[in-house]
C-alpha positions as CSV (number, residue, x, y, z in Angstrom):
1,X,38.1,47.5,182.3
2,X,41.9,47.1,181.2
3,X,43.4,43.5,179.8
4,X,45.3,42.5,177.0
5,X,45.0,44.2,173.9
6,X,42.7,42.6,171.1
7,X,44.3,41.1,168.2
8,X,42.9,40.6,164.9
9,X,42.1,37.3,163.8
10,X,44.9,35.7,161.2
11,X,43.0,36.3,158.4
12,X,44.0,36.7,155.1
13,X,43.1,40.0,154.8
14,X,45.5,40.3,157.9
15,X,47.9,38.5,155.9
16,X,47.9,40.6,152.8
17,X,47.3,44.6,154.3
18,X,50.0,46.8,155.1
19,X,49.7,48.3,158.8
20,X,47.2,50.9,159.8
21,X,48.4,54.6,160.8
22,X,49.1,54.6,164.6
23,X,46.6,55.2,166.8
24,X,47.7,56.4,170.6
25,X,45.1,54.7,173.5
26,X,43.5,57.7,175.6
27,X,45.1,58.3,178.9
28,X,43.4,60.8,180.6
29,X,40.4,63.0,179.8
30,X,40.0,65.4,176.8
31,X,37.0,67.4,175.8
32,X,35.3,67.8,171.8
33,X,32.6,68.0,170.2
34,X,32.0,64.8,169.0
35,X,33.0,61.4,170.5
36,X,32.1,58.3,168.7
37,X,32.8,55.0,169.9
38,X,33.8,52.0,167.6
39,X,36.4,52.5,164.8
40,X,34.7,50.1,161.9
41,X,33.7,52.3,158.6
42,X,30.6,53.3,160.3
43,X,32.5,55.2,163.0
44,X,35.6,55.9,160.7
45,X,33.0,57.7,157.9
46,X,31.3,59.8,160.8
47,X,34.4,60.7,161.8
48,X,36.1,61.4,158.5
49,X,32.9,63.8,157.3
50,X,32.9,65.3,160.9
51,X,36.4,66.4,161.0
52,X,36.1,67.4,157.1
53,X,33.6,70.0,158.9
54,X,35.0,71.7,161.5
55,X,33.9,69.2,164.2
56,X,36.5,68.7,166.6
57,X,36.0,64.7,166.5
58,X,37.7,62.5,168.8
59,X,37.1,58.6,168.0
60,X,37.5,55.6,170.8
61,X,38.1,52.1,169.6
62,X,38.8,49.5,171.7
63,X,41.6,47.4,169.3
64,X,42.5,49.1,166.3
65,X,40.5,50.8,163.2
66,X,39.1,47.4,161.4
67,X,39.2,45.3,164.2
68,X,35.5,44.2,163.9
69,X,33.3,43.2,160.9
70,X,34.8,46.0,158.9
71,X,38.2,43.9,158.6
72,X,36.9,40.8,158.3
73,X,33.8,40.6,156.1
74,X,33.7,39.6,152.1
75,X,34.4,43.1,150.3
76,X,31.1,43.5,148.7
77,X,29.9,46.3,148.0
78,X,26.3,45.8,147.7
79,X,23.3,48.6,146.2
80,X,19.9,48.3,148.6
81,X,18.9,46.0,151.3
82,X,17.1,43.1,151.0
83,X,13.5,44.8,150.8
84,X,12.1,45.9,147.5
85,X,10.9,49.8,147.3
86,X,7.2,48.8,147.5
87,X,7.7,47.0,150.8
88,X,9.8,49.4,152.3
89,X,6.8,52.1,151.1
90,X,4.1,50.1,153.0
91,X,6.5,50.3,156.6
92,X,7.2,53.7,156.5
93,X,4.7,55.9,154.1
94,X,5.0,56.8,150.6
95,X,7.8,59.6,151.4
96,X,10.3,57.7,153.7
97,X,10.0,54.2,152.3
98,X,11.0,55.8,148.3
99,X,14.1,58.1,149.9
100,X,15.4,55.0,151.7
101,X,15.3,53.1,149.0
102,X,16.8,54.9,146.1
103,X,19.3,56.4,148.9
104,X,20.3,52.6,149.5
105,X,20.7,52.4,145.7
106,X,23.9,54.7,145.8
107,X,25.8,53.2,148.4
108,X,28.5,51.4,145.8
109,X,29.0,54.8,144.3
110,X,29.3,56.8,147.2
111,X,31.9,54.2,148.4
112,X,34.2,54.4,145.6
113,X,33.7,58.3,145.2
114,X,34.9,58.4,148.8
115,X,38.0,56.0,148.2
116,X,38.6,57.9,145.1
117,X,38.7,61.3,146.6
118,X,41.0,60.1,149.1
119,X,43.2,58.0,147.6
120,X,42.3,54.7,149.3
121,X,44.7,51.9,147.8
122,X,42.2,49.0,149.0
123,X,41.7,47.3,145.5
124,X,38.5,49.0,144.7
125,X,36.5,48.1,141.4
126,X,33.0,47.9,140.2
127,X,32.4,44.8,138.4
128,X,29.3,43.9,139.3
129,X,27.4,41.7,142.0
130,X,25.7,38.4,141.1
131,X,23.1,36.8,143.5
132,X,23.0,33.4,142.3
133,X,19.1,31.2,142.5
134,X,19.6,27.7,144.4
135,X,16.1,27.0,143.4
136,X,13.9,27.4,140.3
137,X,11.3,29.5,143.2
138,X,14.5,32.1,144.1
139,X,15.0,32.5,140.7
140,X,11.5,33.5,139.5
141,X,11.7,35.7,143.1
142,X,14.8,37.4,141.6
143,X,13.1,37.8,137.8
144,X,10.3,40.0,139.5
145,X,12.9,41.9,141.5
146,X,14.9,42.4,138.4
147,X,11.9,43.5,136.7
148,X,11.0,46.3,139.3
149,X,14.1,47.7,139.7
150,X,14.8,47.9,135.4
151,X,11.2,50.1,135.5
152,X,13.2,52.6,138.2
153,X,16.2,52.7,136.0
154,X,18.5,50.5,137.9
155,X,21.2,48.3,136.0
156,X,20.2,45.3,137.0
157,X,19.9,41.7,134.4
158,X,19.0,38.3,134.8
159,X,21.1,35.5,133.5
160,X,20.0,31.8,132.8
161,X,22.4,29.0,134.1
162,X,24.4,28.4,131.4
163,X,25.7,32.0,131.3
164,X,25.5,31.5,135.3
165,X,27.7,28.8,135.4
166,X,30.1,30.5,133.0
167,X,30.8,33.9,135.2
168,X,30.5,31.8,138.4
169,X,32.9,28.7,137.8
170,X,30.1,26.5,139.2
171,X,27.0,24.8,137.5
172,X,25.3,24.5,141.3
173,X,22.9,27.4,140.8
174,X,20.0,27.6,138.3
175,X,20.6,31.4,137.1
176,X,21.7,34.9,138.5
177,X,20.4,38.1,139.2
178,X,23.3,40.6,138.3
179,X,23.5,44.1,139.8
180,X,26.2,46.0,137.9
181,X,26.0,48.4,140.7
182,X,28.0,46.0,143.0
183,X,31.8,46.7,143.4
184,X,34.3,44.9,145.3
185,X,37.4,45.7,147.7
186,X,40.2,45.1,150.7
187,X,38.2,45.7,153.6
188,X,41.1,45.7,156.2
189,X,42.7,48.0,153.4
190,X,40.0,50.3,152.9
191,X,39.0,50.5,157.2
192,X,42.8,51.1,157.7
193,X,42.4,54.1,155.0
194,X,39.3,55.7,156.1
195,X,41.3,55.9,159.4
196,X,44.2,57.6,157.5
197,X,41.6,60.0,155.7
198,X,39.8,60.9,159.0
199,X,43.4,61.7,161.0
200,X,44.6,63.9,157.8
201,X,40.9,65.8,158.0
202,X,42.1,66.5,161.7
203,X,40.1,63.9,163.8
204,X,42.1,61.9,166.8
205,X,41.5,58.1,166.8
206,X,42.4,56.2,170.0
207,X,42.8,52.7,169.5
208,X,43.5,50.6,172.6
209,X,40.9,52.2,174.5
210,X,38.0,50.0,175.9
211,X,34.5,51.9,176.8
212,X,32.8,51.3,180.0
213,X,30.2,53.7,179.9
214,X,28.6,56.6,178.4
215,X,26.7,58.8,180.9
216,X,25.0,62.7,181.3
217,X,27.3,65.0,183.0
218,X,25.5,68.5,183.4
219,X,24.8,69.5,180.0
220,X,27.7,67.3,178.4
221,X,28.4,63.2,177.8
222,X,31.1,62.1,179.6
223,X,32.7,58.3,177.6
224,X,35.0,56.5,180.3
225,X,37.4,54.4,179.2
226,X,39.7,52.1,181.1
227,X,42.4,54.5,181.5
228,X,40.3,58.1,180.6
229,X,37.4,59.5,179.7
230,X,35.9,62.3,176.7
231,X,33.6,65.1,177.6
232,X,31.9,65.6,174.6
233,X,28.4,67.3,173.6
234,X,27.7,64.6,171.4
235,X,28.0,60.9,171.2
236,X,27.6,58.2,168.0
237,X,28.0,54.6,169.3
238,X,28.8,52.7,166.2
239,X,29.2,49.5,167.8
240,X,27.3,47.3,165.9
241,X,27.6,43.3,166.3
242,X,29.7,43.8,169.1
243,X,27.7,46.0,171.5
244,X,28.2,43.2,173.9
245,X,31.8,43.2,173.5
246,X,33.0,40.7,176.3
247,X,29.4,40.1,177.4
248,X,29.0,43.3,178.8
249,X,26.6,46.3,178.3
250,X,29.3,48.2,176.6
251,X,28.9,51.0,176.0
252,X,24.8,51.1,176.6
253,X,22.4,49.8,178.2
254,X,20.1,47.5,175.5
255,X,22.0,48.6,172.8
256,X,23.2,45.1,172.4
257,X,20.2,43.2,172.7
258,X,18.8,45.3,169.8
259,X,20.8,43.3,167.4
260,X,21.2,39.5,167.0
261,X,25.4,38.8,166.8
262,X,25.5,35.7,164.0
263,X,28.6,34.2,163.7
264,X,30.3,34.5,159.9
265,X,33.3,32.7,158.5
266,X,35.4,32.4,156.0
267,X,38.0,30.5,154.4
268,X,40.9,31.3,151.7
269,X,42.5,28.8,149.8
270,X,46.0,28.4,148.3
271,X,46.5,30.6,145.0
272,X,44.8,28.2,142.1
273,X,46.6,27.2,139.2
274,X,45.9,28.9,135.8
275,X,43.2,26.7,134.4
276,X,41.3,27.0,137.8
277,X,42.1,30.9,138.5
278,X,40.5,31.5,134.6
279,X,37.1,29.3,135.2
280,X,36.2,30.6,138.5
281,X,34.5,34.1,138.5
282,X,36.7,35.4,135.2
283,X,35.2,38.6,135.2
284,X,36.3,39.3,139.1
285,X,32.6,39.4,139.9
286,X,31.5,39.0,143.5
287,X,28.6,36.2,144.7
288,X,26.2,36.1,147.2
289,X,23.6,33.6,146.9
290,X,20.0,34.3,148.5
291,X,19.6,31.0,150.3
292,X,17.9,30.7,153.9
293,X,21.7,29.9,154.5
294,X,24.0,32.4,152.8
295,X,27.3,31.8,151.0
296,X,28.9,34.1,149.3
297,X,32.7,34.1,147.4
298,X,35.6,36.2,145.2
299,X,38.5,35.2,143.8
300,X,41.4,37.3,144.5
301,X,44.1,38.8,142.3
302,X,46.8,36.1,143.5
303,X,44.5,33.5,142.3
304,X,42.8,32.4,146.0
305,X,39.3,31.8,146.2
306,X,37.5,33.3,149.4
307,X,34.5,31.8,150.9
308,X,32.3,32.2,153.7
309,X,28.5,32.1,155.4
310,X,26.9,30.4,158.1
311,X,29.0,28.0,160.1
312,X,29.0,26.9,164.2
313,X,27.4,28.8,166.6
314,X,29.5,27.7,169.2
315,X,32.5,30.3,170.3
316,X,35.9,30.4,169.4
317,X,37.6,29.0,166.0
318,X,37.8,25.4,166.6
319,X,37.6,23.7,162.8
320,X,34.0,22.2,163.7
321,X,32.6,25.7,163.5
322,X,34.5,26.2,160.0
323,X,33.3,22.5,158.6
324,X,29.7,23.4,157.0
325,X,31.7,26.2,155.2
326,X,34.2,24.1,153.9
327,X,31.6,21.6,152.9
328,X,29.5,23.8,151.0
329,X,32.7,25.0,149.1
330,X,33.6,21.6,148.3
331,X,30.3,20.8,147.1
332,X,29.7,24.1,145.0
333,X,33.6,23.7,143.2
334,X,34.4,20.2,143.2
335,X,37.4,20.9,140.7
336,X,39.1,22.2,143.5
337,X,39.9,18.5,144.3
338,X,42.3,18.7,147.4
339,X,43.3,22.7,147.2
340,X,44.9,23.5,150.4
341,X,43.0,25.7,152.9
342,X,45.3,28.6,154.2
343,X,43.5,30.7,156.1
344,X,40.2,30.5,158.0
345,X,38.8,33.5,160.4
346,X,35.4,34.4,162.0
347,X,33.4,37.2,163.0
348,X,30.0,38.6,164.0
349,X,27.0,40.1,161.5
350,X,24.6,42.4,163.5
351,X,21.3,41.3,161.9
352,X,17.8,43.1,162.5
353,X,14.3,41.9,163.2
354,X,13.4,44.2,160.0
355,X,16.8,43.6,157.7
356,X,17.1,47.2,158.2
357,X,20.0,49.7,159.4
358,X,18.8,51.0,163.0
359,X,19.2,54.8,163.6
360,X,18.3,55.8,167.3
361,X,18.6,58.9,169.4
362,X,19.4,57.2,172.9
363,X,19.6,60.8,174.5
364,X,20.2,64.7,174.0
365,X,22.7,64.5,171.4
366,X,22.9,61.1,172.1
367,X,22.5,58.5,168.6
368,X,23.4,55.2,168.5
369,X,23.7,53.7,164.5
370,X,23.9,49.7,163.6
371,X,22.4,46.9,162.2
372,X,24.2,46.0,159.2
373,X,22.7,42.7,158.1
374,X,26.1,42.1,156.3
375,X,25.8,44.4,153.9
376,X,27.7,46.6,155.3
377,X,30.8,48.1,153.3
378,X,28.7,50.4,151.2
379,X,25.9,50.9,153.7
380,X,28.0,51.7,156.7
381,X,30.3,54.2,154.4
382,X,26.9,56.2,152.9
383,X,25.6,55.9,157.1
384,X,28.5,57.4,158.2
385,X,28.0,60.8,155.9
386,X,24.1,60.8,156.9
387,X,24.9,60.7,160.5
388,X,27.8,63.0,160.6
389,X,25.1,65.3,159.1
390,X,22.6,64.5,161.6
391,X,25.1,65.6,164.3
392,X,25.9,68.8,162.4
393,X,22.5,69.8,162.7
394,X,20.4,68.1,159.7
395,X,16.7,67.8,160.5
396,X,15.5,64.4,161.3
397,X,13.0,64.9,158.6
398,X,15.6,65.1,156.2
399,X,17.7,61.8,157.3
400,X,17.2,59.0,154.6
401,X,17.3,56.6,157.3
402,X,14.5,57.1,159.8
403,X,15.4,57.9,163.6
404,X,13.6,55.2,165.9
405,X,13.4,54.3,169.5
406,X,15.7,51.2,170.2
407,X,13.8,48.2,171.0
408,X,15.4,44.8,172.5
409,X,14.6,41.6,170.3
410,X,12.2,39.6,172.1
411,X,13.6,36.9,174.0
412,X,17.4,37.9,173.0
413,X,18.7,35.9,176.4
414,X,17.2,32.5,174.2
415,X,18.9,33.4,171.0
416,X,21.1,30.9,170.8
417,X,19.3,28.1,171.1
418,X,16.9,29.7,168.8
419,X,19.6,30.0,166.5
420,X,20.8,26.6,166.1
421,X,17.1,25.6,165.9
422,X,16.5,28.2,162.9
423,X,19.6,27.1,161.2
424,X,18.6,23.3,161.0
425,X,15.4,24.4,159.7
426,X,17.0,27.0,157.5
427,X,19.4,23.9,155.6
428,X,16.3,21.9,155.6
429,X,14.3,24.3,153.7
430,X,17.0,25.2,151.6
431,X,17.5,21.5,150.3
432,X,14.1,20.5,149.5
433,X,14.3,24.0,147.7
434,X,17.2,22.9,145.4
435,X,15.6,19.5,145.1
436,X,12.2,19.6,144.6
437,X,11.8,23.3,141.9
């Protein structure tokens, strides 16, 4: 199970956060109460709320605390999931369905309470998320949206495209829904300072440590690692998009083939010049568009504008996966003319048959939490509270996110050709969208 350490892709949030606290592999075997395995902000929040009560907390990752999506993803901090209250009402009854939804409804604000009462430098702000309408059909799909959420109270607004175009730099889109919810930060920044906040409240974070497997031991879980093991009594695997990691069954069986690992990637450009820097998203919104095909983009501090979505689905980050990113940036801000390209770096989104965070119970004390569906700085942040709860003895019954059995996606060994097939229909549908309404 041992090899060469895991390095973090040269991105640039890479390039622009200070190091993360130090974090010791395991060698040998310990004992606690709680072991959880993967140090993104899932694992990191669990482990932070854990230790903050009394649980002696011991948390395995198998680079360092970031590694994964967490410090490579587009700093949004989003409010709900992609289904409205009504639909999630109709999967799980009139009780659960409400709860989920207005609990998903928080997670900006229970983000930057947490980074406040900790002292998190990670560039944290609420300015507001925009979800820009390719087509005249998204937009009246976002006017209906807007609509419901005003009647529960939410601060959402819709904007035609002229004031579209004015907050996002670009006249490509037809209007915006705005969420004033939405906030925005470093997400290398703020996974290295949730690991800070979790070793102050007394839990130990191993990075360097690779899982092999988690198995029953009499009436405790032993975790074996390549050079150790944790007896705990209970066990979060917070492993998300990269269950699989090295096309294994780390660290359970199924657990990966629960989840579909998509490819993401982003690039960053050279800092604009003035004129540029004031056009493009002035107010220091962040953007997400609602296409079959997602792209979404910021503008940073020092003037560079990031962008990402769907790219290759090939392996590695040769600059063919990276070309329909940097195609669709060129085509949304042509202004940019020949603006250098700085950095470009990849990662995986764990997306859901449902769109839904997945909560399961794999075992006696045994839960297993992921599924973020790339929404995951606020989500994974509020999930991390909710199941450091569960573990601390909250009733399932009273867990906004419902515990379920973990199912495999159907036919998960054909994904990737089911993949490229989806995304070529995807691009298809999305142009004669923007062309013909």
């Amino acid at each position: 199970m041992s090899g060469a350490p895991l390095a973090l892709p040269a991105s640039y949030w890479a390039a622009s956060a200070p190091p993360g606290p130090a974090t010791p592999r395991l060698e040998g075997t310990r004992r606690a109460e709680i072991c959880i395995v993967g140090g993104g902000y899932l694992g990191l929040s669990a482990a932070l709320h854990l230790a903050e009560a009394g649980a002696e907390t011991v948390l395995l990752e198998a680079a360092e605390p970031g590694w994964g999506a967490s410090g490579r993803n587009g700093g949004q901090i989003i409010a709900g999931f992609k289904a409205e209250r009504t639909e999630l009402i109709r999967q799980l009854g009139a009780e659960r369905g409400a709860r989920l939804f207005d609990w998903s409804g928080g997670f900006p604000d229970f983000t930057l309470a947490l980074i406040r009462r900790h002292g998190i430098e990670c560039e944290a702000s609420q300015p507001g998320w925009l979800q820009p309408a390719h087509s005249q059909g998204s937009l009246r799909a976002f006017e209906a949206r807007a609509e419901a959420r005003r009647v529960l109270g939410a601060p959402v607004a819709m904007l035609d495209g002229r004031e579209t175009e004015r907050l996002l730099g670009t006249g490509w889109y037809k209007g915006a829904y705005l969420d004033r919810r939405g906030g925005r930060l470093h997400p290398l920044r703020y996974a290295r300072g949730l690991a800070r906040a979790a070793l102050g409240a007394g839990a130990a974070i191993h990075g360097g440590t690779m899982v092999g497997g988690v198995a029953r031991d009499g009436t405790r879980w032993r975790v074996a690692t390549d050079r150790g093991a944790v007896e705990a009594d209970r066990v979060l695997l917070c492993t998300n998009a990269y269950s699989g990691l090295a096309g294994g069954e780390r660290p359970w069986p199924g657990l990966a083939r629960s989840v579909l690992p998509v490819p993401s990637y982003m690039v960053a450009t050279a800092p604009l010049g003035d004129n540029l820097r004031r056009s493009i998203l002035p107010g220091g919104h962040t953007a997400a568009d609602l296409k079959r095909l997602t792209n979404h983009f910021r503008i940073e501090p020092d003037g560079r504008l990031l962008f990402g979505g769907r790219g290759g689905l090939g392996e590695g980050d040769a600059a063919a996966q990276y070309a329909p990113v940097v195609a669709k940036l060129r085509e949304f801000f042509p202004q940019l003319g020949a603006v250098t390209l700085e950095y470009f770096w990849s990662g995986k989104v764990a997306l859901t048959l449902d769109y839904l965070p997945h909560l399961h119970e794999l075992g006696p004390g045994l839960f297993a939490a992921l599924g973020c569906n790339g929404r995951g700085v606020g989500m994974a942040s509020a999930m991390g509270k909710t199941v450091a709860d569960l573990l601390g003895g909250m009733p399932d019954r009273d867990c906004p996110a419902p515990v379920t059995r973990l199912r495999p996606v159907p036919l998960h060994g054909l994904r990737l050709p089911a993949m490229r097939a989806a995304v070529f229909w995807k691009g298809l549908r999305d142009r004669i969208d923007r062309a013909g309404r």
